[in-house]
N, C-alpha and C positions, 0 to 999 in steps of 0.2 A: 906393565899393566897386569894385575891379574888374573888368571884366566878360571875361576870357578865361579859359577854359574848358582842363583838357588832359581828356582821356579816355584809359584804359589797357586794353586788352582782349588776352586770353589765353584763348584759345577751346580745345575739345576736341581741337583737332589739335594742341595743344601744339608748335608749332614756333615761336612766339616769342612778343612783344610788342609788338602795336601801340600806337603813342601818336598820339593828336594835338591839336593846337592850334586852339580855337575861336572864334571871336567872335561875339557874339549882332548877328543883324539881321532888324528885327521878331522875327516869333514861332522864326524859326531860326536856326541854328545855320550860320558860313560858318565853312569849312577856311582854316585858316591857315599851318600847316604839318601833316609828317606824318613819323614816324620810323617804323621797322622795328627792335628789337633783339631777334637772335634766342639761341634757348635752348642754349647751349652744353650738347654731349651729356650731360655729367654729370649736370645739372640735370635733364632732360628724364627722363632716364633714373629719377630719385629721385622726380618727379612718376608718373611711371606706374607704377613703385611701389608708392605711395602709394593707384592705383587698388584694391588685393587689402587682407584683409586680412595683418598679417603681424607678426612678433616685432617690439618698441618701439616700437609703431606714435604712440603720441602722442607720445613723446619725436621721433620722425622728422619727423613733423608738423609739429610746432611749429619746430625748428632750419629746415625747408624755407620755412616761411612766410616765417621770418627771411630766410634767402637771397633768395628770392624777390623780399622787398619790398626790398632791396638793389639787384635788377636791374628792378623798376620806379622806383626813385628814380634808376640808372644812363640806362632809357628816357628818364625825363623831362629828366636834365639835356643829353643830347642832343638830344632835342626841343628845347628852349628855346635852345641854343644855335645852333642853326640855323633860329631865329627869330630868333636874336639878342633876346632877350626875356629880364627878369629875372624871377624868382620872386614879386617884390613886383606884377607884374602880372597874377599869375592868380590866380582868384579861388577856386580848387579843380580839386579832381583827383577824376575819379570813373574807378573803379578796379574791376573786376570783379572781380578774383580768379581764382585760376584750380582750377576744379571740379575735385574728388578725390571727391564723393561727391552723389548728388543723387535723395534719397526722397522726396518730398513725399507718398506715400503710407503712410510711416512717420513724417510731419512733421517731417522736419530734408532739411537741405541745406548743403552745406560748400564754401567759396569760401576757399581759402589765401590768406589775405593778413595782416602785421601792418598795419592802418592807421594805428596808433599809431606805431609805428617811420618809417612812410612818411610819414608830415606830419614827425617829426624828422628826416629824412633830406633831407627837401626846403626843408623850412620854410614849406610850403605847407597848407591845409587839405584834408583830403581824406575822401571818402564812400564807403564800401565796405560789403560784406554787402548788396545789393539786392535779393536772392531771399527773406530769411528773413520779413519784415513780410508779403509776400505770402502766405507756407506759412501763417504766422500767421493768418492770414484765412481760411483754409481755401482758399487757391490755390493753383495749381502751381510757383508762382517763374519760371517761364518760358515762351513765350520772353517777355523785356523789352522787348525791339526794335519790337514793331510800335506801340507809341504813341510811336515816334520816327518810326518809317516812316509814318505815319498824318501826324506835323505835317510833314515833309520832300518824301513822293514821293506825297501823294494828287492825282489830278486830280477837278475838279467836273463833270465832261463823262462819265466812262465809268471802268469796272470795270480795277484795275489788279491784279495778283500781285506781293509780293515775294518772291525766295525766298531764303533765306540760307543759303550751303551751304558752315560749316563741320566740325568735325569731325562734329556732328550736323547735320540740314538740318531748318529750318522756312520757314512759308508763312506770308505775310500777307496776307488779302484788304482791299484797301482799296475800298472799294462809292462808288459817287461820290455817294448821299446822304448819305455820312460815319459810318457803321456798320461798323467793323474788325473780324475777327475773324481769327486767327492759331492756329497751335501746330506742335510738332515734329513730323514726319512720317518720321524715322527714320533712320540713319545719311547722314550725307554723306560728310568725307574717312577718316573713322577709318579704317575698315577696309582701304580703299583703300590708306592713307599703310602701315599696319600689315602688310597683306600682301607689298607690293613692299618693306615694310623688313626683311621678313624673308628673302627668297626671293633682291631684289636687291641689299640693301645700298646704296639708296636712299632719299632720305627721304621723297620722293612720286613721282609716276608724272608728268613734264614733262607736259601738253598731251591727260597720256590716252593718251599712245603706244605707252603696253603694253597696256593693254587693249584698245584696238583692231586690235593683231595677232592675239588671240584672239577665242574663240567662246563663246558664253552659253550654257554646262551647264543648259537648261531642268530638271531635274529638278533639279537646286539651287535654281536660283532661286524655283525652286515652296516646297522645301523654308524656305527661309531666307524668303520671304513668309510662312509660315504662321506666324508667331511672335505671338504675340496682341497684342505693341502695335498692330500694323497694325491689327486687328479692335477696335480702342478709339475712342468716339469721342470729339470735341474736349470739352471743354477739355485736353489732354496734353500731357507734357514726356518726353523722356527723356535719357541719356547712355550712356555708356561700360559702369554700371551693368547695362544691358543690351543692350548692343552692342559684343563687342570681340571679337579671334582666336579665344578660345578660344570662342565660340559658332558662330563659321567653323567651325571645324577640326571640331566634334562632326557637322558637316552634312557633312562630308566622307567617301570612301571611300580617301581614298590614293591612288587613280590616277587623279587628274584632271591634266591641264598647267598650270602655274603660271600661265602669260598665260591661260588659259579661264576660273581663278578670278580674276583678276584683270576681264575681262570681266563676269563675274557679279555680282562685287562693284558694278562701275561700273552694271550694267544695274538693280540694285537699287536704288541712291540713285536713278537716273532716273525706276525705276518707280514709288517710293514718293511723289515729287512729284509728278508727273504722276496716278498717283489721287487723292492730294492736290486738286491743285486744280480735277479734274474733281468731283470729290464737294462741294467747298465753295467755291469760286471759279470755277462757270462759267460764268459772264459774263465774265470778267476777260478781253482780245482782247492784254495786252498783259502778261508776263512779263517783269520784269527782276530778274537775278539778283547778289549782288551775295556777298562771302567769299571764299575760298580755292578754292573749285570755280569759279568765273567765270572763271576761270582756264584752265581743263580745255575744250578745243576737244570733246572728244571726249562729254564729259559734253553740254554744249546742244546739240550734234549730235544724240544721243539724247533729249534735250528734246524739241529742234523735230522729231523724229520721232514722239515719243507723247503730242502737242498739237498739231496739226495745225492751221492755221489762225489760227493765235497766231502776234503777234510775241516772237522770244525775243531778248533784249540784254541787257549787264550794264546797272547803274547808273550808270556812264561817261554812257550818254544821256542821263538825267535830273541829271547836272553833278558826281555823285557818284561818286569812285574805290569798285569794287568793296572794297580791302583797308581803307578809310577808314570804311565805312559800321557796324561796331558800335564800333569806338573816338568815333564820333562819338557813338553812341546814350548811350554812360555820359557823356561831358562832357555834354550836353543833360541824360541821367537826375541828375547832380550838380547841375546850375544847378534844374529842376524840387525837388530836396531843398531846398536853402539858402535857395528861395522858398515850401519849407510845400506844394506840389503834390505833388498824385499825380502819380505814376510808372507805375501800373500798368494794364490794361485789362480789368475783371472779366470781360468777354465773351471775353477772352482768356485769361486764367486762371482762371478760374472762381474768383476770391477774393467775399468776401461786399460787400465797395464798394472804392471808389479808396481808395489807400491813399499815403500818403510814405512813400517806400524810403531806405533807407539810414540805416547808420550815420554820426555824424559826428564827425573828428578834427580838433578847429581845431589851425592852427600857433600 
């Protein structure tokens, strides 16, 4: 059988498609290669869409999915090209999907992808839908990540934090007797990428450097903490569902400066991890952070300012590229399917036991 892995991930920040290439050694998973294909506006623009609801919405759905898995079969065959690596060498594709809907407190959750089309597209095998078998269980579906982060970046020595700060940001506490526990802790680039795309006609904020010419509207940020996920305790997941502009804007008076909400925004994803892992991770001396916000100089500035005493790095230290680390999670979550293992972390999602995720579409 063969043993390379791709993985595809399409997170809340909707700005592309990561893939990559994996080879199993021992119990992990090594990067082989690694593509970027990102979301030309149109698409982008139909996915978030997609978020409301609105007139043909299944018809829209369905034709998107199709697009969609066009431009993960696109992803992969680039990935594999610059692996120089044929389709007959990988042994599955595990595929997120990319969230338009995610209730698990109404028991469903929707990950746009055809996976059927996508093994025909590629000729590959491939495992998608990994949230639902959890909901099923009576879990949250998310996050997925930390029982990959748990075989990849735990040490046996001392308390470590992952934090992964894509469109949404969660925490994994990795305890060094081997006891994980994780969950989403509340917007990370959404809002961020959403405001300066509105305001600059940008599609993120470089390094944070708008936000840091502004200043933190404390009675906002007050405002916009009070929102009851925060007041929720773990097991929890959220998205877009309940984090997007238009929950910005209702907090707004109109006469704030663009860069001050843009400040506010950023001081929020900071502050919402850092209680995070003061409330549930604090032992952990060493924070590394790893997604699209790892990125953001400005964002772990304000980390290593409301964690004091912690080291804060991306996952680069521990051997792993920040933008590589959940595309790697679903290649590893597809090899754990196609061997009959759980997937999941009940301590992490509150499901009723391990469970094997995912659907499967053989080539």
């Amino acid at each position: 059988m063969p043993e390379l892995y791709v993985g595809l991930m399409s997170g809340t920040s909707l700005d592309g498609i990561d893939a990559v290439l994996a080879a199993p050694r021992g119990g992990r998973l090594r990067l082989v290669a690694g593509h970027h294909w990102p979301y030309p506006a149109a698409l982008r623009s139909r996915l978030l869409a997609l978020h409301q609801p609105g007139r043909d919405e299944l018809r829209r759905a369905a034709v998107t999915a199709n697009t969609l898995s066009a431009a993960y079969a696109a992803a992969v065959r680039g990935l594999l090209a610059r692996a120089r690596t044929g389709a007959r060498a990988v042994a599955a594709i595990g595929c997120h999907g990319q969230t338009v809907r995610h209730r698990p407190d109404a028991g469903y959750t929707l990950q746009l992808v055809n996976g059927a089309l996508l093994a025909e597209l590629t000729g590959i095998a491939v495992v998608c839908d990994f949230r639902s078998r959890d909901i099923a269980a009576g879990g949250e579906g998310a996050p997925l990540v930390p029982a990959f982060h748990r075989a990849v970046f735990a040490s046996g020595r001392h308390d470590r934090a992952i934090v992964n700060v894509g469109g949404i940001a969660n925490v994994t506490c990795l305890r060094a007797g081997g006891a994980v526990t994780g969950f989403d802790c509340g917007p990370g680039n959404c809002l961020l990428d959403a405001w300066i795309l509105e305001r600059c006609r940008r599609r993120y904020d470089h390094d944070g450097a708008w936000a840091a010419r502004g200043t933190v509207i404390l009675p906002l940020l007050e405002k916009l903490l009070s929102h009851s996920f925060f007041r929720r305790r773990p097991p929890k997941s959220t998205g877009r569902d309940e984090f997007d502009l238009r929950w910005v804007k209702r907090a707004l008076s109109g006469r704030e400066q663009a860069a001050d909400v843009q400040a506010t925004l950023l001081e929020l994803t900071a502050a919402c991890i850092a209680r995070s892992v003061r409330a549930y991770c604090a032992g952990a001396r060493e924070i590394y952070v790893c997604g699209g916000g790892a990125r953001n100089r400005a964002l772990l500035a304000r980390l290593a300012a409301l964690l004091p005493g912690r080291k804060i790095a991306t996952t680069e230290a521990l051997g792993v590229a920040p933008e590589h680390v959940e595309a790697l999670a679903f290649a590893w979550l597809a090899r754990q399917a196609l061997r009959g293992r759980p997937g999941n972390l009940p301590a992490v999602t509150g499901a009723k036991g391990p469970r094997v995720l995912g659907a499967i579409y053989r080539a």
